[in-house]
N, C-alpha and C positions, 0 to 999 in steps of 0.2 A: 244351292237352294233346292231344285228341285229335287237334288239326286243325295240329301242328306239323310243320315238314317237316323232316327226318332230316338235315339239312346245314344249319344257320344261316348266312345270308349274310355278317355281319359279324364281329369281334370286337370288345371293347371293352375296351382295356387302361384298366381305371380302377378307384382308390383312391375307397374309401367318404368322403363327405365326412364333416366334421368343423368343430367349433368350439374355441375355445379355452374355453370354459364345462360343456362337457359333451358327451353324444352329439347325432349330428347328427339335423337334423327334415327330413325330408323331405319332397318337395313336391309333388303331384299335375300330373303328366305331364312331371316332374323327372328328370334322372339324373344319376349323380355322374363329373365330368369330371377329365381329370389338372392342369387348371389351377388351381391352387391350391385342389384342395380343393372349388372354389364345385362349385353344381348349375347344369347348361344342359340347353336346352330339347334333344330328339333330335336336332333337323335342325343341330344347331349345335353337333353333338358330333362333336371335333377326330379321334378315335381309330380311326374306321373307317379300314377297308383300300380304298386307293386300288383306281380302276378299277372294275370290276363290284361287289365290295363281297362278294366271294367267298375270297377269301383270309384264313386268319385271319392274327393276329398274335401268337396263343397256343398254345402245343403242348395239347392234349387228348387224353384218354383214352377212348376208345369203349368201352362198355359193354354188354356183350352180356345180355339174358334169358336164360336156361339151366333146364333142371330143378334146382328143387331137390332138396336133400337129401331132404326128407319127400315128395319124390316120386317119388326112385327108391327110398327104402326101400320103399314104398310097392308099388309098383311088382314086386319081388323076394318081398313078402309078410313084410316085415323090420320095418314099421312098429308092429304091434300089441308084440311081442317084445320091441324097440326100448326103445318107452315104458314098459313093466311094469321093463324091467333098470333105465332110466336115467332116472326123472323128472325131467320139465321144470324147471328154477326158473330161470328169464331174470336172476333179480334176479343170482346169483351172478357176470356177468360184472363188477357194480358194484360188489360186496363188497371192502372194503381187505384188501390181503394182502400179504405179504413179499416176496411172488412177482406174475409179473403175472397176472390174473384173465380170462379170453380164452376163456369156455368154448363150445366146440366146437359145442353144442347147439342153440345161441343162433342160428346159423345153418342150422338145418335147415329155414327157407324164405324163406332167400334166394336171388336168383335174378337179381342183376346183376354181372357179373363182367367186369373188364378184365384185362389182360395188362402185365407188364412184362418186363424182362430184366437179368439183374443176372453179369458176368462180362465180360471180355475173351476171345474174340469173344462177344456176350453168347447166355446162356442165358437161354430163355422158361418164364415161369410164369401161370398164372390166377390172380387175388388176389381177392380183396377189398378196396375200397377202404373202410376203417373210419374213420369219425369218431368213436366210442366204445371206440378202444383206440390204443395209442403207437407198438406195435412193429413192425417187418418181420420176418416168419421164413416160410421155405419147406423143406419137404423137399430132404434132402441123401442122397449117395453112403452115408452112414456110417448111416441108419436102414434098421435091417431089420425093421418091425413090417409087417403084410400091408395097412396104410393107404397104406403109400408105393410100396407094388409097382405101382400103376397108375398113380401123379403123375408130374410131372415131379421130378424130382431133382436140387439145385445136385452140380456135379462140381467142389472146389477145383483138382484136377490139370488141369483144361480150362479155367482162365482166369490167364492172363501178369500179372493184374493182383491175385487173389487176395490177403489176409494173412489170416494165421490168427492165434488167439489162443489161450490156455491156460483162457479164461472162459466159467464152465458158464451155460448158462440152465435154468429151469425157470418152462414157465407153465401153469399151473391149469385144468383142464378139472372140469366137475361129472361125466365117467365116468373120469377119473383124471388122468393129467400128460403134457407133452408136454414132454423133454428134450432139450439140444442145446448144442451150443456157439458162441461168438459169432466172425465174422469180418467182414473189412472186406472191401470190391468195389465195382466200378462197376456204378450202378445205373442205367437206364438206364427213364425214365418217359416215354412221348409223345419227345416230341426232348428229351428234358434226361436231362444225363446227372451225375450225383451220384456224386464220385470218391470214394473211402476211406468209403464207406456202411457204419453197422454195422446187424448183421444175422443173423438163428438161423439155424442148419443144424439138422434136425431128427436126432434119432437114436433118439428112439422117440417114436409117436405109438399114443393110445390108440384098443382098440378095431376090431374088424373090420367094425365097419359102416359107421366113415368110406373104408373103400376104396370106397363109392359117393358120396362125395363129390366136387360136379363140381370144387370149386377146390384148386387147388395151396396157397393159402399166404394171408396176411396183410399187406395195410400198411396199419396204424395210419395217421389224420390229426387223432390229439388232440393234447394236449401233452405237453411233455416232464415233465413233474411226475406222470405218474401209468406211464410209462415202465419197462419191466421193466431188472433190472442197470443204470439208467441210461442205458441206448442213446439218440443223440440223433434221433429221430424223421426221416424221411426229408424234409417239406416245411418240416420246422427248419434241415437244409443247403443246401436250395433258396435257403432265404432268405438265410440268413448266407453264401453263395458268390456272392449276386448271380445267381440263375438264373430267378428270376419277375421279372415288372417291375414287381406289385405284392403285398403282402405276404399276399395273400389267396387263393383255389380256393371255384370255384364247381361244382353239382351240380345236374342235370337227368335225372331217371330216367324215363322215358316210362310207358304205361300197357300193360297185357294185351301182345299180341306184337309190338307196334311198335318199332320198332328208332330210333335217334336219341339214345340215352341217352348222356351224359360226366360226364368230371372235367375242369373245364378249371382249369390251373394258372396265377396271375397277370392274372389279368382275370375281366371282368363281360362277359358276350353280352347284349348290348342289344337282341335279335330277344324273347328270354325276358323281359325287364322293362319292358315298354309298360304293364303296368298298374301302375309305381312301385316303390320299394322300400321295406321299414319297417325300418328300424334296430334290433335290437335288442340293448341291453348284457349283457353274459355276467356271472352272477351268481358265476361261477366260471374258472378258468383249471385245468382240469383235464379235464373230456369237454366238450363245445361245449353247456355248460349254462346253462338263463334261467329268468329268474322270471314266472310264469303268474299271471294275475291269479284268474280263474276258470274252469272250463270251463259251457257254458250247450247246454240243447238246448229248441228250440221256444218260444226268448223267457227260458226259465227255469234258473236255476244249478241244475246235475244234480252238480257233484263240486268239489273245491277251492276251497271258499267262499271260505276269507280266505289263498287264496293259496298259491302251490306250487312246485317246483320240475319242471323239465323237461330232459333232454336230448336235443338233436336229433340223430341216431344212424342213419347210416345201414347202418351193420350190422346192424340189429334191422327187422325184415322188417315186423312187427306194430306196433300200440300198447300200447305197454303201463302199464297200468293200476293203480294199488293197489288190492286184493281189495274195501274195502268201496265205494271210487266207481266199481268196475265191477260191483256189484250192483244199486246203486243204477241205475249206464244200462242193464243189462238189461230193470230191471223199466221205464224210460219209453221202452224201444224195446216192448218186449213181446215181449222174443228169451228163448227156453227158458233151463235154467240153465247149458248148455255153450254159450248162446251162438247158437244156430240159428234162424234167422229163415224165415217165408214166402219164399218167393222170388215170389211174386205178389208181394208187400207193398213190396218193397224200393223202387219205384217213388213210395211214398207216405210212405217213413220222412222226418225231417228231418233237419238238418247236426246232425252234431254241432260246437258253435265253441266254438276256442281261445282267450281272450279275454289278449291280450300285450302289454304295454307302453299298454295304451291302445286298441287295436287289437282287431278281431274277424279269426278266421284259422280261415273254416270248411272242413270236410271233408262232404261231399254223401255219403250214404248207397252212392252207386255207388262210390265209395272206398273205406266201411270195411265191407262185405258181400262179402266172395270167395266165389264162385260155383264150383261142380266138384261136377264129375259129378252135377248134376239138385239138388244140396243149396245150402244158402244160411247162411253161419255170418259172424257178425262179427266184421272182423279185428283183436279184441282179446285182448288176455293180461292174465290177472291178476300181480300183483309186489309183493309188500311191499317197499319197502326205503328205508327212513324215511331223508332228508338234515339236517343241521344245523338248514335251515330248515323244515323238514316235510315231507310227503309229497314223492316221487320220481316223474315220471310219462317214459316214454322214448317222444319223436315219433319211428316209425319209418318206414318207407318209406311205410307208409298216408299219413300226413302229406307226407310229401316229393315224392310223386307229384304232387301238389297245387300246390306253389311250388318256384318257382325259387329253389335257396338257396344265398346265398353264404356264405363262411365267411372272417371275415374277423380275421386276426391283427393286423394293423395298428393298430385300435382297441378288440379284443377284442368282437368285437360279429358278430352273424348276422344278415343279410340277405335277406327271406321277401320274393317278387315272384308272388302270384296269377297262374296258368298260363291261359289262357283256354280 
């Protein structure tokens, strides 16, 4: 983590292995090649970029740190106001609904954002790159709410490549709605470019205090099954157009203000996975969802005893938590009841660990303790929001910060590689 340098030397255009019996087993000091599938040793992996070993072979997304939202509201003196109009509840962006569930809120402390462009000649936008939602939508010419007065703005009359359509969207925020209509465009990610892309135009967006919002817009990287109006998910055309080489996108978010963060589209960077990878099967096909065995801290089960569900969500900034197993780790951290911890202490806390497929997947207390301004709070959220199989828990960037994760469509399966 700390000690990665901002430009990985190689790329590694490679498909998760696999068996004909089930998910693949991985193997300590293994990684997964394009040769059928098998695992080779690093020094015998076919995929590196000839010559210095500097060139990639996959288009990437650079990911920039940014203030967050809760920190320019903050900032403006808009924060306290804020929370009394519009309580928190993270859970709502996971709530089934008619409409898609995408609430706004959710991201008020996020703080990785890359850039795409989507028009002939193309027009640039800041997104978010969401693994816990479907869709693409960006403020358009046609919204006049005082949110979109500062973003960027898609213009249909400025791109030769435009279609429009007569189909309304609406998606769900917890401080109201955001409406829009859908159109097609070239979309244009890193070097790939996704022709006849469906996609919102915004024409009202809630709320005057997302006009301190640092991102333009949204693109979903879940599935198409939980998809607002249908739209077919933008690394769904990737695929089916033949633009990645493999059916997967990997993620590497750096830590505090280090810069080095991506999306890399169609490959594994083998500089990130020295310490192996662990396969793990999706217990769902709808947000990049698995089944958690236990969570454990200090040797001992702290929450999810007999079992839980999880999604790894990098739109969700936090972890978050169901109310009663994040009382329970308050009281074995000994952090207040919002959550605040010594900052002396943080030094001497233990991991809290992920216990996954068989696996331990800890996070070191310098992970889940955000530190600002002289105070020391742990980066959890509480969230009811019970699944088929029981409890809901959502790994968010606090987690991801931590491993290298690939995401991988191909065998429906997630790919966690300890960050050193």
């Amino acid at each position: 983590m700390g000690g990665q340098p901002a430009a990985p030397p190689a790329i590694a255009v490679a498909k998760a292995p696999h068996s004909e019996d089930g998910p693949p087993i991985p193997q300590e000091g293994m990684r997964a090649s394009t040769q059928r599938g098998y695992l080779q040793p690093p020094e015998a992996h076919p995929c590196l970029a000839p010559g210095d070993g500097s060139a990639p072979l996959s288009p990437r997304v650079s990911l920039k740190k940014m203030k967050s939202l809760r920190q320019s509201l903050k900032e403006h003196g808009l924060l306290d106001r804020y929370l009394k109009q519009h309580p928190y509840n993270l859970a709502t962006k996971y709530f089934p609904s008619d409409t898609s569930a995408e609430p706004l809120q959710n991201y008020m402390d996020n703080e990785y954002y890359g850039t795409i462009s989507i028009g002939t000649p193309g027009q640039e936008f800041t997104v978010i790159f969401d693994t816990g939602s479907s869709n693409l939508w960006v403020p358009s010419v046609y919204c006049s709410s005082m949110a979109c007065s500062n973003h960027n703005r898609f213009n249909p009359a400025e791109s030769s490549t435009y279609v429009g359509t007569n189909e309304s969207v609406d998606i769900v925020y917890g401080t109201g709605s955001m409406t829009g209509v859908l159109g097609y465009d070239t979309v244009t990610v890193a070097s790939i470019e996704v022709v006849n892309q469906i996609f919102g135009l915004t024409e009202t967006e809630p709320g005057d205090f997302f006009y301190y919002s640092p991102f333009d817009g949204i693109l979903g990287l879940a599935f198409p099954s939980i998809a607002s109006s249908g739209a077919t998910p933008v690394f769904d055309n990737m695929m089916s157009e033949g633009l990645v080489a493999k059916d997967l996108f990997s993620v590497y978010l750096s830590r505090d203000g280090q810069s080095g963060s991506f999306v890399l589209f169609g490959a594994i960077d083998p500089y990130y996975t020295t310490n192996g990878i662990s396969w793990i099967p999706l217990s769902a096909e709808t947000y990049w969802q698995i089944t958690m065995d236990s969570v454990s801290i200090g040797g001992e089960t702290a929450a999810c005893p007999s079992g839980c569900q999880a999604i790894v969500d990098t739109g969700t900034s936090l972890l978050a938590v169901p109310s009663t197993a994040l009382n329970n780790i308050l009281s074995v951290l000994g952090a207040g009841s919002n959550g605040e911890v010594s900052c002396s202490a943080v030094s001497s806390l233990p991991d809290i660990v992920f216990n996954i497929n068989g696996e331990a997947f800890p996070v070191p207390a310098s992970a889940y303790v955000i530190q600002s301004e002289g105070t020391c709070i742990l980066g959890l959220q509480g969230m009811n929001l019970p699944s088929q199989s029981g409890e809901l828990w959502i790994l968010g960037d606090v987690f991801i910060r931590e491993y290298y994760v690939i995401f991988n469509r191909a065998n429906n399966m997630v790919g966690l590689s300890p960050l050193s």
